[in-house]
Backbone of each chain as ProteinMPNN parsed JSONL, in Angstrom:
{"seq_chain_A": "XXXXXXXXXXXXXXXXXXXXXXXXXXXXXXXXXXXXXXXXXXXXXXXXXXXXXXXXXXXXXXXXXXXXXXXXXXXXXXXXXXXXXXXXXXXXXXXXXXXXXXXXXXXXXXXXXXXXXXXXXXXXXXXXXXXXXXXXXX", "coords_chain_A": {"N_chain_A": [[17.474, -18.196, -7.74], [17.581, -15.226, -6.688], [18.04, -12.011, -8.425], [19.731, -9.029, -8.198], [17.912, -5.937, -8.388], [17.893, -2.558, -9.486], [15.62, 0.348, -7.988], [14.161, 1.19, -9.829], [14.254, -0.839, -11.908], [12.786, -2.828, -10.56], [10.783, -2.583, -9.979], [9.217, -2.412, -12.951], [9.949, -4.72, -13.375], [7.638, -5.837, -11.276], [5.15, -4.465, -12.137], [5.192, -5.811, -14.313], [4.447, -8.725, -13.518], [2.721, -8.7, -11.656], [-0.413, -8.527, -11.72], [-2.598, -7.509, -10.57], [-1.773, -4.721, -9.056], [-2.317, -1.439, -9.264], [-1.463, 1.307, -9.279], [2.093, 1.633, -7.862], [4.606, 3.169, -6.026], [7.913, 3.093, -4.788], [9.765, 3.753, -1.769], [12.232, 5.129, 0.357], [13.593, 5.174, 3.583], [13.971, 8.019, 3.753], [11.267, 8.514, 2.851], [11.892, 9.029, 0.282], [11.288, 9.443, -2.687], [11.824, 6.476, -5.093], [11.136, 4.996, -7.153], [8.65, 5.253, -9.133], [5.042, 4.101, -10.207], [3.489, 6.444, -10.545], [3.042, 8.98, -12.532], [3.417, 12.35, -12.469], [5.683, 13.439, -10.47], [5.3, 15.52, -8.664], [2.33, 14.654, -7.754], [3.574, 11.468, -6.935], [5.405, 11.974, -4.796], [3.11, 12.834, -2.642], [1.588, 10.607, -2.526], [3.441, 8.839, -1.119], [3.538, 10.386, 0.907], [1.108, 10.59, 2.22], [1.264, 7.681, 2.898], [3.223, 6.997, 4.447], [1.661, 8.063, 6.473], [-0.372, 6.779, 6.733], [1.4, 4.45, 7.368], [2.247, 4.908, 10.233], [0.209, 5.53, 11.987], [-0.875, 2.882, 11.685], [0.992, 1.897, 12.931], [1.051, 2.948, 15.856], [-1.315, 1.704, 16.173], [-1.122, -0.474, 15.809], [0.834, -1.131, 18.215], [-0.393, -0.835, 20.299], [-2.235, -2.564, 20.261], [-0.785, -4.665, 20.634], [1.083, -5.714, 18.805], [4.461, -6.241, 18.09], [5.394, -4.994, 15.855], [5.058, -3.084, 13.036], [4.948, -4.777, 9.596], [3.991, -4.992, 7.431], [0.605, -3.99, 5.708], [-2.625, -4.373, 5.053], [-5.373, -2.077, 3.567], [-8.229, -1.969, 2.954], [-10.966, -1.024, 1.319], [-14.164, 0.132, -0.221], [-13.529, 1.236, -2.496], [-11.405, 0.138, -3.405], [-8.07, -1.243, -2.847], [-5.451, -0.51, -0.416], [-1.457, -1.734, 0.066], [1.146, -1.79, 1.852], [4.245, -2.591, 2.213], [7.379, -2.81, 4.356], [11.051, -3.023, 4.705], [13.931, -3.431, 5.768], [14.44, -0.467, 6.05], [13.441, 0.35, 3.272], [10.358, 1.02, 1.622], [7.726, -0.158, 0.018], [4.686, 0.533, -1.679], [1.185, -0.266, -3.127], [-1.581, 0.193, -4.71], [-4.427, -1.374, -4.979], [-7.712, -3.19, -7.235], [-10.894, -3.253, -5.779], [-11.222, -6.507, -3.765], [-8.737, -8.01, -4.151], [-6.526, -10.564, -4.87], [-5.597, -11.273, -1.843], [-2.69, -12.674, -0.606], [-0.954, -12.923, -2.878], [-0.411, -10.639, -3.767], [0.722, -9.025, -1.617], [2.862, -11.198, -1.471], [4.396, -10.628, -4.363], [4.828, -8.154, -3.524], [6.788, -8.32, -1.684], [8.537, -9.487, -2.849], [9.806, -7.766, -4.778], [11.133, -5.989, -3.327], [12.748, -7.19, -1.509], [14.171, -7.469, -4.311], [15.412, -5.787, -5.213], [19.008, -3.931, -4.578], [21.07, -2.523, -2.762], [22.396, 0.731, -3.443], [25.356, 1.457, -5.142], [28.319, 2.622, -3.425], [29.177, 5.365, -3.759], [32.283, 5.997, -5.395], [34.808, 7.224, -3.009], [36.172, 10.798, -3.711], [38.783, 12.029, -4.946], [41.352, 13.339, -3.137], [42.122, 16.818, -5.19], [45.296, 17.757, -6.428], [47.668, 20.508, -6.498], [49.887, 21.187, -8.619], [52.507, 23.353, -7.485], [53.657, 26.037, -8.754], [56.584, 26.324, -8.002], [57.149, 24.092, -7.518], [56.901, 22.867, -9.779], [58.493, 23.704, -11.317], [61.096, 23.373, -10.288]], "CA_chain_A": [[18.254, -17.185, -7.048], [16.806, -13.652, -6.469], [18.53, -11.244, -8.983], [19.216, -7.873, -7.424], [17.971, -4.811, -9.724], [17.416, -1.156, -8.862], [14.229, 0.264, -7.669], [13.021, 1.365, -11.366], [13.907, -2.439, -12.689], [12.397, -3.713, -9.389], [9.229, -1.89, -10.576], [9.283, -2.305, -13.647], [9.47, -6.25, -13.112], [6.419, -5.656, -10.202], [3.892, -4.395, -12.86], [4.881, -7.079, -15.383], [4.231, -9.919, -13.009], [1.477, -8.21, -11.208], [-1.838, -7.743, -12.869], [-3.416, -6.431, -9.353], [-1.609, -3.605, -9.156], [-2.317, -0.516, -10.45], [-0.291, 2.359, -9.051], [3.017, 1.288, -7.065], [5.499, 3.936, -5.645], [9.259, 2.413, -4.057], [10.293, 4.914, -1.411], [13.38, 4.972, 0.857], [13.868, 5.508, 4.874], [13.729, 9.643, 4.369], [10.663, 9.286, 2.277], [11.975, 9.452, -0.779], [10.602, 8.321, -3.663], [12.711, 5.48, -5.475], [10.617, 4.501, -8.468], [7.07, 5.015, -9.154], [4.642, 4.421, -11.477], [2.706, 7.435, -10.672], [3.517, 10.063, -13.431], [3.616, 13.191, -11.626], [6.536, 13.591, -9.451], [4.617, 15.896, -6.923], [1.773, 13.37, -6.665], [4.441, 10.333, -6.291], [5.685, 12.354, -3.116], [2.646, 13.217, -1.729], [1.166, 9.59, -2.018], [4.171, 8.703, -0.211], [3.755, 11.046, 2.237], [0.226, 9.886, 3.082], [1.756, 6.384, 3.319], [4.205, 7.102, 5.743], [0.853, 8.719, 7.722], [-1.094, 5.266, 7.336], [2.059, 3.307, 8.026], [2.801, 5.467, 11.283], [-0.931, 5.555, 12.592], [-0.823, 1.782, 12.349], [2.102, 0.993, 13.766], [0.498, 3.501, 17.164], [-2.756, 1.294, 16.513], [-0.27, -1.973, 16.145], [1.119, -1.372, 19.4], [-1.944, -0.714, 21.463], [-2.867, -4.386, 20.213], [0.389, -5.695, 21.315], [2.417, -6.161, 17.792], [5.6, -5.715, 18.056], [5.894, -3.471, 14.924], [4.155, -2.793, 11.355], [5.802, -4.686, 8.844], [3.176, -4.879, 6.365], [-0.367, -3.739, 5.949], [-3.561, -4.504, 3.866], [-6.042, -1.269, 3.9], [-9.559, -2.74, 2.299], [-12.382, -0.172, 0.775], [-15.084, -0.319, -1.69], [-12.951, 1.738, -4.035], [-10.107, -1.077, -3.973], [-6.971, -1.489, -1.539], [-3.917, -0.285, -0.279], [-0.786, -2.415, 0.698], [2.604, -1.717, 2.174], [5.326, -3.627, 2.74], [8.701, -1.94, 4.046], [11.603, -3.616, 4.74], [15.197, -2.874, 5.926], [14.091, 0.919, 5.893], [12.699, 0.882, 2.545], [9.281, 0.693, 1.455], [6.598, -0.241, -1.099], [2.801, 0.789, -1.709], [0.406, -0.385, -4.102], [-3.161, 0.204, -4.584], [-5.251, -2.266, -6.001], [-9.017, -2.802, -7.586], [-11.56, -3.79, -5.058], [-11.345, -7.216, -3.773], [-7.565, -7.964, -4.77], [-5.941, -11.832, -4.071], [-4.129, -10.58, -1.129], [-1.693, -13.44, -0.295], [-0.37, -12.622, -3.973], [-0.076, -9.166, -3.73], [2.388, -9.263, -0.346], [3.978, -12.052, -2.58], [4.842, -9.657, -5.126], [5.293, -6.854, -3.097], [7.941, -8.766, -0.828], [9.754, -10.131, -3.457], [10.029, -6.651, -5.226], [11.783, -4.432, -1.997], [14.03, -8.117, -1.872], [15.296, -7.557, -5.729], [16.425, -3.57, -5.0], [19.764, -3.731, -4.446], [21.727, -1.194, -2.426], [23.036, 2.187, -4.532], [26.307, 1.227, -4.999], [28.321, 3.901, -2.924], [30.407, 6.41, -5.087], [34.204, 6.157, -4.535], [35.411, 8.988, -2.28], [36.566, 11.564, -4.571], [40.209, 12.46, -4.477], [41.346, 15.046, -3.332], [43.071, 17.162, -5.907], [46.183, 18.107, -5.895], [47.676, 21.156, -7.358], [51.274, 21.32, -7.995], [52.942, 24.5, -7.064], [54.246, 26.235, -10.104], [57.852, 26.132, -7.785], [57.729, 22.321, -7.584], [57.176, 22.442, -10.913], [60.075, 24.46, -11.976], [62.163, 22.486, -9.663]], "C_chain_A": [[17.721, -15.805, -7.411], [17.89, -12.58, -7.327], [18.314, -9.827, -8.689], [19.331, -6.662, -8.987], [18.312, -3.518, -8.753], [16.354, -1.056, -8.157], [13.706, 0.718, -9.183], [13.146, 0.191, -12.047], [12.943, -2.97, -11.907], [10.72, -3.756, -9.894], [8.713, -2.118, -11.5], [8.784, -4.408, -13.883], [8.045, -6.559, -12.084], [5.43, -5.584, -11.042], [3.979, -5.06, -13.513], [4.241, -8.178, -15.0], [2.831, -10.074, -12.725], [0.49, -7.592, -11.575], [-2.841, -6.975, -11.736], [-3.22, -5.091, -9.468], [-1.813, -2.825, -9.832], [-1.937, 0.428, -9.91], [0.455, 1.732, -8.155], [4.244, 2.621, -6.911], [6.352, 2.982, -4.626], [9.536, 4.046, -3.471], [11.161, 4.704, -0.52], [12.979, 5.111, 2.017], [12.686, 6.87, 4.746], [11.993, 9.666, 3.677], [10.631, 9.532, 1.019], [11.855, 8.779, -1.974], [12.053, 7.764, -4.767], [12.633, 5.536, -7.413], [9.281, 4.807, -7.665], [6.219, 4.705, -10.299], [3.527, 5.3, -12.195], [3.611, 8.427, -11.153], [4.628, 11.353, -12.901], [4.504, 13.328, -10.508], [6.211, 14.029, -7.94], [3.88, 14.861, -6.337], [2.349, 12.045, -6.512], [4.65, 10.697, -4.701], [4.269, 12.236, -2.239], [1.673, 11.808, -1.078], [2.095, 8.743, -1.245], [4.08, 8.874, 0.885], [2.411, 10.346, 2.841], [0.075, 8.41, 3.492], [2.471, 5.878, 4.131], [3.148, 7.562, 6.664], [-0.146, 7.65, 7.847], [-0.169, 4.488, 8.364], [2.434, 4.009, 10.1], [1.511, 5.411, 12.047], [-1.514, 4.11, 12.531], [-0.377, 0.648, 12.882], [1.758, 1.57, 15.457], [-0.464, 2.194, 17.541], [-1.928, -0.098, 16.97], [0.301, -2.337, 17.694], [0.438, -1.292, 20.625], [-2.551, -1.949, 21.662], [-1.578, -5.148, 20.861], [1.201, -6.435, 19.917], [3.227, -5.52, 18.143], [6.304, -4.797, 17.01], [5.01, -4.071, 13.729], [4.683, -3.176, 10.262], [4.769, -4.708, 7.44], [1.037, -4.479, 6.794], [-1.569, -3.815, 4.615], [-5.22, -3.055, 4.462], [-7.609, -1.812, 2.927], [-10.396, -1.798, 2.174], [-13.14, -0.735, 0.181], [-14.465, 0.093, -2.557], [-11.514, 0.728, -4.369], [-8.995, -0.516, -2.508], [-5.866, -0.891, -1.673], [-3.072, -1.213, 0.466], [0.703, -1.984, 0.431], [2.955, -2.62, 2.802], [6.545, -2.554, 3.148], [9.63, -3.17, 4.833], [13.086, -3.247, 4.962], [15.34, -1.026, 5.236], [13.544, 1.307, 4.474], [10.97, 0.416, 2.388], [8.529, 0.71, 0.039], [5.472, -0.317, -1.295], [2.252, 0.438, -2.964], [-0.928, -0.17, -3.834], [-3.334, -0.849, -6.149], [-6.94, -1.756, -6.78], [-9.894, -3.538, -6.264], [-11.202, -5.711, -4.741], [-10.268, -8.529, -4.418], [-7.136, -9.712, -3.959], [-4.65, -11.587, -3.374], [-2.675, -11.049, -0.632], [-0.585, -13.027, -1.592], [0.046, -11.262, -3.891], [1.103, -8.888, -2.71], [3.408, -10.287, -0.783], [4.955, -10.905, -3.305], [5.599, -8.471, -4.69], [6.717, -7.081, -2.091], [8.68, -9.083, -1.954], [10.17, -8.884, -4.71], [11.042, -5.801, -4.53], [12.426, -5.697, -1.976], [15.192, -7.779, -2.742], [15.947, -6.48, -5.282], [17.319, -4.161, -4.28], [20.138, -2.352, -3.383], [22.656, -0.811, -3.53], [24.148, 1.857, -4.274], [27.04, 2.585, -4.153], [29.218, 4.367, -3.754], [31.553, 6.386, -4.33], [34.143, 7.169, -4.113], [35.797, 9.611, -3.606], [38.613, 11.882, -4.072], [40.718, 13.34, -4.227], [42.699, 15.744, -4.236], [43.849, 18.352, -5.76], [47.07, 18.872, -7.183], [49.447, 21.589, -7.497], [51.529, 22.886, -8.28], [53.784, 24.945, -8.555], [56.105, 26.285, -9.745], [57.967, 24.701, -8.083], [57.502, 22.122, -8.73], [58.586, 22.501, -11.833], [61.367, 23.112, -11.48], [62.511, 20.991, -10.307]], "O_chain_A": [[17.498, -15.495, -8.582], [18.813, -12.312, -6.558], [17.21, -9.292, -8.794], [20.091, -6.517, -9.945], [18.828, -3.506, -7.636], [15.915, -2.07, -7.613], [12.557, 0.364, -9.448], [12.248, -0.037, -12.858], [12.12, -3.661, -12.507], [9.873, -4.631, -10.072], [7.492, -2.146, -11.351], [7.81, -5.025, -14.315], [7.468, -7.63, -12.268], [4.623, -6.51, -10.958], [2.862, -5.461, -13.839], [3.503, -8.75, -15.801], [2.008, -10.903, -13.115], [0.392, -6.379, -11.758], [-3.645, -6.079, -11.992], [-4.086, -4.303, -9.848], [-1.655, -3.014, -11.038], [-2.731, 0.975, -10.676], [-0.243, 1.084, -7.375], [4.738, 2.947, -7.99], [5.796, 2.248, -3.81], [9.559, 5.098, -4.11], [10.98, 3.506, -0.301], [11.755, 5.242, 1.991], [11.527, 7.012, 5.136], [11.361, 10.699, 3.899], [9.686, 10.109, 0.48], [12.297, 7.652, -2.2], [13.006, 8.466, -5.106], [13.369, 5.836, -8.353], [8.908, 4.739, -6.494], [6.642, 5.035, -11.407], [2.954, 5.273, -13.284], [4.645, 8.776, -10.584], [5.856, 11.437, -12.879], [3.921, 13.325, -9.423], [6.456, 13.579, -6.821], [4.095, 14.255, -5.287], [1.604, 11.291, -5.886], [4.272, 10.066, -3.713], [4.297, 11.582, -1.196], [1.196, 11.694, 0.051], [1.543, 7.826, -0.637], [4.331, 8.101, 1.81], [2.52, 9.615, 3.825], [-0.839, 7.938, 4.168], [2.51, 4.718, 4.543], [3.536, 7.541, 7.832], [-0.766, 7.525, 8.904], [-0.433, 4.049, 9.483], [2.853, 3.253, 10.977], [1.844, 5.141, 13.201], [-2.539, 3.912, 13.184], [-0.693, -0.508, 13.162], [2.112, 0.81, 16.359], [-0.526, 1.68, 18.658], [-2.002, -0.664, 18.061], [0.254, -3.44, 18.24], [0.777, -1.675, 21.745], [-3.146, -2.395, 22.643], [-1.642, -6.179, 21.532], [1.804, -7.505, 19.995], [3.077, -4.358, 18.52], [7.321, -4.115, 17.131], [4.474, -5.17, 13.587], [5.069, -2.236, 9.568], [5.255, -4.266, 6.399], [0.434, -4.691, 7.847], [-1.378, -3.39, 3.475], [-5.882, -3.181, 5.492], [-7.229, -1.878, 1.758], [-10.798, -1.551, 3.311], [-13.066, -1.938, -0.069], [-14.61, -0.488, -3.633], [-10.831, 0.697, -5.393], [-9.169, 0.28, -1.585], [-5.286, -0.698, -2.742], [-3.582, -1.665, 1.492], [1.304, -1.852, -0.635], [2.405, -3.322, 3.651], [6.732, -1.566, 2.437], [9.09, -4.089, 5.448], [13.474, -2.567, 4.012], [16.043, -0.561, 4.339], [13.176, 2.474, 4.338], [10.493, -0.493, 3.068], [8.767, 1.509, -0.866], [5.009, -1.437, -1.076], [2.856, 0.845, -3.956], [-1.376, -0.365, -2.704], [-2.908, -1.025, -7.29], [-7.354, -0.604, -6.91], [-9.322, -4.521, -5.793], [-10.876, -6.249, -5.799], [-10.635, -9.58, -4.943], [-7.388, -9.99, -2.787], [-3.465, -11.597, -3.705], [-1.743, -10.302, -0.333], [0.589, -12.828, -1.278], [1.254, -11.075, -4.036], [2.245, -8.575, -3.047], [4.603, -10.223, -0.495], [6.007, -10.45, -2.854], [6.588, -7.934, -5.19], [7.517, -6.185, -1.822], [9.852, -8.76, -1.763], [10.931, -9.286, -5.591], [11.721, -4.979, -5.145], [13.218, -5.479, -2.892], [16.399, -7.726, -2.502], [17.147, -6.483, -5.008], [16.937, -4.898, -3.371], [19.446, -1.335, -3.346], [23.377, -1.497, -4.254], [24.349, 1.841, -3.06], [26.379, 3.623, -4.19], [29.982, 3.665, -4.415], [31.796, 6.627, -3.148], [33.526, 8.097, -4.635], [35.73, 8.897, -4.606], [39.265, 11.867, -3.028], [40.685, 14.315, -4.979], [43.879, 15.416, -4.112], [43.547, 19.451, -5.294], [47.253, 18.411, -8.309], [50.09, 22.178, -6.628], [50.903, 23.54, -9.114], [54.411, 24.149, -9.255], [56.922, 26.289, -10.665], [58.822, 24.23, -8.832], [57.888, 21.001, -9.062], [59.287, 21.803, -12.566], [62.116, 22.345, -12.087], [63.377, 20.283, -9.792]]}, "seq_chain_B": "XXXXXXXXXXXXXXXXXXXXXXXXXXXXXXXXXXXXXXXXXXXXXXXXXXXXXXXXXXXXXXXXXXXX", "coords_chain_B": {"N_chain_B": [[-56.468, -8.278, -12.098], [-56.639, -10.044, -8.867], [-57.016, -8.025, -5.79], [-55.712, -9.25, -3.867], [-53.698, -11.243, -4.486], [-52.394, -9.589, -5.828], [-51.115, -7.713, -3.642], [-49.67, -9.738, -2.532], [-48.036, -9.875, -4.019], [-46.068, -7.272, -4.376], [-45.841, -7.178, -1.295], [-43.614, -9.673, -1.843], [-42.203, -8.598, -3.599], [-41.132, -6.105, -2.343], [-39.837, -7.136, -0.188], [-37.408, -8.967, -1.196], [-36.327, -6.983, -2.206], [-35.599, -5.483, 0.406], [-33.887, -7.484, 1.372], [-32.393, -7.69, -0.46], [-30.677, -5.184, 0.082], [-29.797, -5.232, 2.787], [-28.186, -7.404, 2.822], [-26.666, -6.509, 1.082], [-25.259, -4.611, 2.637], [-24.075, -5.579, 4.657], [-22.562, -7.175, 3.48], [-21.004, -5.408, 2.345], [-19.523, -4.234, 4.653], [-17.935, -6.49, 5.822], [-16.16, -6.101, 3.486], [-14.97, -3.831, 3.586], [-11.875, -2.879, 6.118], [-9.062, -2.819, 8.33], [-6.227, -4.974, 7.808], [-3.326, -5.886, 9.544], [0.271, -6.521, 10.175], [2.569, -8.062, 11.573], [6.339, -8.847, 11.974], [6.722, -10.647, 13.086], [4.639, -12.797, 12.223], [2.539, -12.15, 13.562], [-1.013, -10.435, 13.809], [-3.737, -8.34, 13.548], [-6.732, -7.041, 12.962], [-8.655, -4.262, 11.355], [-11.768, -3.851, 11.905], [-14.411, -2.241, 9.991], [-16.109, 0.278, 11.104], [-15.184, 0.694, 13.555], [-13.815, 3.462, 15.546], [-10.62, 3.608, 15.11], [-10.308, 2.252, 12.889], [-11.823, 3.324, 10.906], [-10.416, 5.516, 10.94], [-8.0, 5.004, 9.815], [-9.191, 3.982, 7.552], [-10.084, 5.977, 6.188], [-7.51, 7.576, 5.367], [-6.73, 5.714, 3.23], [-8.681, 5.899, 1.532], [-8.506, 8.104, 0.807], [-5.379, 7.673, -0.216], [-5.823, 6.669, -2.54], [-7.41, 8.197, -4.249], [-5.554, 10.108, -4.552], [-3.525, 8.712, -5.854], [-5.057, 7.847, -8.61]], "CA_chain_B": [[-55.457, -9.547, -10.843], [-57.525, -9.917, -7.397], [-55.846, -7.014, -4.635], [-55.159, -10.22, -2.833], [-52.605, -11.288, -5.196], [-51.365, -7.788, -5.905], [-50.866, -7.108, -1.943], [-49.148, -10.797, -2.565], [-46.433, -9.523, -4.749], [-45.785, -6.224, -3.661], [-44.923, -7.649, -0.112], [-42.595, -10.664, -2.27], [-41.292, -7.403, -3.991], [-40.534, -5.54, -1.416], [-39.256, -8.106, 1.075], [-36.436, -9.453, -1.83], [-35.611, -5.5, -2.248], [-34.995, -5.103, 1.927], [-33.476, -8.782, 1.512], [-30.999, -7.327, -0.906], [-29.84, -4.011, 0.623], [-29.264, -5.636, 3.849], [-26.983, -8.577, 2.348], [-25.267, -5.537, 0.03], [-24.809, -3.997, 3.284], [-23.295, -6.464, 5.545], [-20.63, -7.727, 2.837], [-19.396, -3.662, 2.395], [-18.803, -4.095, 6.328], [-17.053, -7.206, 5.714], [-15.147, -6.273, 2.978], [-14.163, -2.457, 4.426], [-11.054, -3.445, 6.991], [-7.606, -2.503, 7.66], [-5.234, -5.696, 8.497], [-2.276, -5.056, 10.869], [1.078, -7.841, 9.806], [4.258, -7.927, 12.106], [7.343, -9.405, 11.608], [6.691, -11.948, 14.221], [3.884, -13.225, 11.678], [1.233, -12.081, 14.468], [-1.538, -9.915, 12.928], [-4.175, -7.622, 13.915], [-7.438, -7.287, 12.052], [-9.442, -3.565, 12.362], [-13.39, -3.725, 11.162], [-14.692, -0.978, 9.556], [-16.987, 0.412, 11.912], [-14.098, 1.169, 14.944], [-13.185, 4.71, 15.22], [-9.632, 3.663, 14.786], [-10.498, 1.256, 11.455], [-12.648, 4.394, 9.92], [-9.654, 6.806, 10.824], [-7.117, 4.478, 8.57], [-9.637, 3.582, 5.928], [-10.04, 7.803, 5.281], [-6.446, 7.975, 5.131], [-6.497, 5.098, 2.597], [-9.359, 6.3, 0.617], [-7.577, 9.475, -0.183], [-4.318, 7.983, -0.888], [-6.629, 5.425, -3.731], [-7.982, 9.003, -5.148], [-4.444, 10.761, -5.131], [-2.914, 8.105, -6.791], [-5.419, 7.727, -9.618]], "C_chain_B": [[-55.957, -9.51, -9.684], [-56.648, -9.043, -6.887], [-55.111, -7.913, -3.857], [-53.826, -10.757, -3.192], [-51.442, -10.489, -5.184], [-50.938, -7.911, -4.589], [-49.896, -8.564, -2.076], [-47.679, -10.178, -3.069], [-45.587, -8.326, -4.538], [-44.836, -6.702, -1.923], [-43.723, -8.761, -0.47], [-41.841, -9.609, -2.62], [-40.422, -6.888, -3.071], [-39.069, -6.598, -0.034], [-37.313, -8.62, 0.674], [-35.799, -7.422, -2.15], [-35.121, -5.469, -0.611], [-33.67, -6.25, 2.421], [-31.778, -7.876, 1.113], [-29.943, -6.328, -0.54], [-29.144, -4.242, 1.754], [-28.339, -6.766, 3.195], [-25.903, -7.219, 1.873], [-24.347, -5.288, 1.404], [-23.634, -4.485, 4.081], [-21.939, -7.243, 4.499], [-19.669, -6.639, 2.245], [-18.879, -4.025, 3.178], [-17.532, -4.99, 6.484], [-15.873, -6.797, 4.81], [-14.219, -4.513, 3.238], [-12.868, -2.977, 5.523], [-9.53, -2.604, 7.065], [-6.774, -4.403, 8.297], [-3.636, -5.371, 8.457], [-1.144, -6.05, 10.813], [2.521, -7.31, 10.581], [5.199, -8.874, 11.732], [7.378, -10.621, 11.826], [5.655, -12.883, 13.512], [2.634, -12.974, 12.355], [0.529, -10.633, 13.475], [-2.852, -9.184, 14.11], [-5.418, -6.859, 12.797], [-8.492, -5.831, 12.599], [-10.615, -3.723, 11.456], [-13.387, -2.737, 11.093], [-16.032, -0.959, 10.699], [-16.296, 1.445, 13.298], [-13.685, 2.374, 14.717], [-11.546, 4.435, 14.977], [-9.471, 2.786, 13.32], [-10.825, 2.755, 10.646], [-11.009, 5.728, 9.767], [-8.07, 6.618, 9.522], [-7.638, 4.349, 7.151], [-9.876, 5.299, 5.243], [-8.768, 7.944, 4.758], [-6.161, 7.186, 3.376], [-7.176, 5.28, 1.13], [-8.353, 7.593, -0.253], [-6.566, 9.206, -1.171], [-5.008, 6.801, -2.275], [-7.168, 6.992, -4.329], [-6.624, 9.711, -5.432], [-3.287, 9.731, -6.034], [-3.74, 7.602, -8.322], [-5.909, 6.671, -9.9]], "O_chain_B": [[-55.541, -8.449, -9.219], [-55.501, -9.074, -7.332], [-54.088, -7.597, -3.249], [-52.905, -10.761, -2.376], [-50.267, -10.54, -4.822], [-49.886, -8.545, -4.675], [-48.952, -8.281, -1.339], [-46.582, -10.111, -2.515], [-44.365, -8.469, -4.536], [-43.656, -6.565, -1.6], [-42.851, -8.893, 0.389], [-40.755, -9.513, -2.048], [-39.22, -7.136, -2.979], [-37.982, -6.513, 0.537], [-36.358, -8.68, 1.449], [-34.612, -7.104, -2.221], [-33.892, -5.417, -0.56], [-32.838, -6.111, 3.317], [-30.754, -7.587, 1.733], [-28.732, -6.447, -0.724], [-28.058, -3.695, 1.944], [-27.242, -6.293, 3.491], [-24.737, -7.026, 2.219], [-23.152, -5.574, 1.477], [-22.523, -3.962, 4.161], [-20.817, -7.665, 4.782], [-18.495, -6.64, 1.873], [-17.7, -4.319, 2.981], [-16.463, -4.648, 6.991], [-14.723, -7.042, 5.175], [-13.027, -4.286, 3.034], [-13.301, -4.097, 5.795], [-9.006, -1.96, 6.156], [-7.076, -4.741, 9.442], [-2.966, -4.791, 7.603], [-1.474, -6.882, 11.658], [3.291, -6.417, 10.227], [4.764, -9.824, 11.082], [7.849, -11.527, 11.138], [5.609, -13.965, 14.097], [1.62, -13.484, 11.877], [1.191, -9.955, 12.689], [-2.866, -9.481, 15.304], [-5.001, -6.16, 11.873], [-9.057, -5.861, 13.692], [-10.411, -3.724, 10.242], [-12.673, -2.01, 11.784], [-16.729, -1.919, 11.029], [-16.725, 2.48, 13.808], [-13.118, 2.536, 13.636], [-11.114, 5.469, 14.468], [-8.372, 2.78, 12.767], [-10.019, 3.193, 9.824], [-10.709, 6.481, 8.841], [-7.444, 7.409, 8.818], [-7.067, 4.48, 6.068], [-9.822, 5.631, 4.059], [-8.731, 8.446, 3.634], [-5.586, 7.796, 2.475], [-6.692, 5.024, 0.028], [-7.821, 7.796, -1.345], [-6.431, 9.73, -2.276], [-4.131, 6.154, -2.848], [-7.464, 6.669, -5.479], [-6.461, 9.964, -6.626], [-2.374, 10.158, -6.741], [-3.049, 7.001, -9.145], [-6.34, 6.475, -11.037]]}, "name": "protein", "num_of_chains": 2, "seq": "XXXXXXXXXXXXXXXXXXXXXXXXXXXXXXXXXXXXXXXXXXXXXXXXXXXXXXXXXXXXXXXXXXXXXXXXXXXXXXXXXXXXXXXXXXXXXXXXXXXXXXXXXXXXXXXXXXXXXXXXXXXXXXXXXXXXXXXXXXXXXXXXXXXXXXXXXXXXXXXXXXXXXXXXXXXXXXXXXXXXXXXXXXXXXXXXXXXXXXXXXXXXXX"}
């Protein structure tokens, strides 16, 4: 049974399992970064951001071929790979080293954006209520 | 060593040097790519080479140097 974490356990369990990986950023719908395990806060965002500009330029290319949408993607270089997965609006990127066992890697990377849980939602707040220094008296 | 020889090995030389650059070459090509995975399990495979393969694998390169 699939034990739901956060996204910084989710992650956290991702690089233990996964010896491919070597940078992974969890990012949300807007964009926003979750968990990463790139240092730097700015460059977490901004490798985000150019991940949302792969995943969007080949979900254009995806539909020109006739997929019906982009749910995952393997990017292949000489300097090593990139792969997203997203999933009920969130998403997850890793880069690998050259020549990465890719069935394993979308393993991992699916069963990572699975564990994350939804943010529990915060109780409403109450609204507070101030008694009148008459109704006090009274 | 006769020139006949020499001119022998030189062209074996050479030939296993043109041998090798062209093999290097052709398994970058192969292993350069983007693949394309929908929901539906259908897939979509771009070679490096395609102006729309080269325009993802720049994007990809970068984000492999901004992430470290």
């Amino acid at each position: 049974m699939l034990r739901r974490v956060d996204a910084a356990q989710a992650l956290a369990d991702l690089t233990e399992i996964s010896s491919q990986v070597v940078q992974v950023a969890i990012a949300d719908a807007d964009g926003q970064v979750l968990a990463s395990t790139i240092d730097d806060p700015g460059r977490a965002e901004r490798f985000v951001a150019g991940v949302r500009e792969l995943l969007d330029d080949a979900e254009r290319l995806g539909q020109s071929r006739g997929l019906p949408g982009v749910a995952q993607l393997e990017a292949a270089t000489l300097e090593g790979s990139i792969f997203v997965v997203r999933r009920e609006g969130r998403l997850v990127a890793a880069t690998t080293r050259p020549d990465p066992t890719v069935g394993l890697v979308f393993y991992d990377l699916k069963h990572c954006l699975r564990s994350i849980e939804d943010a529990p939602a915060k109780p409403a707040a109450r609204p507070r209520t101030r008694r009148k220094a008459a109704d006090a008296s009274s | 060593m006769p020139p006949r020889k020499l001119l022998t090995g030189v062209m074996l030389a050479a030939g296993s040097l043109a041998g090798s650059v062209l093999y290097r070459r052709r398994a970058a090509r192969r292993l350069e790519r983007v693949d394309l995975y929908a929901d539906d399990g259908s897939m979509a495979s771009l070679a490096d080479g395609s102006p729309d393969a080269d325009r993802l694998l720049n994007v990809a390169r970068d984000l492999l140097i901004a992430a470290g």
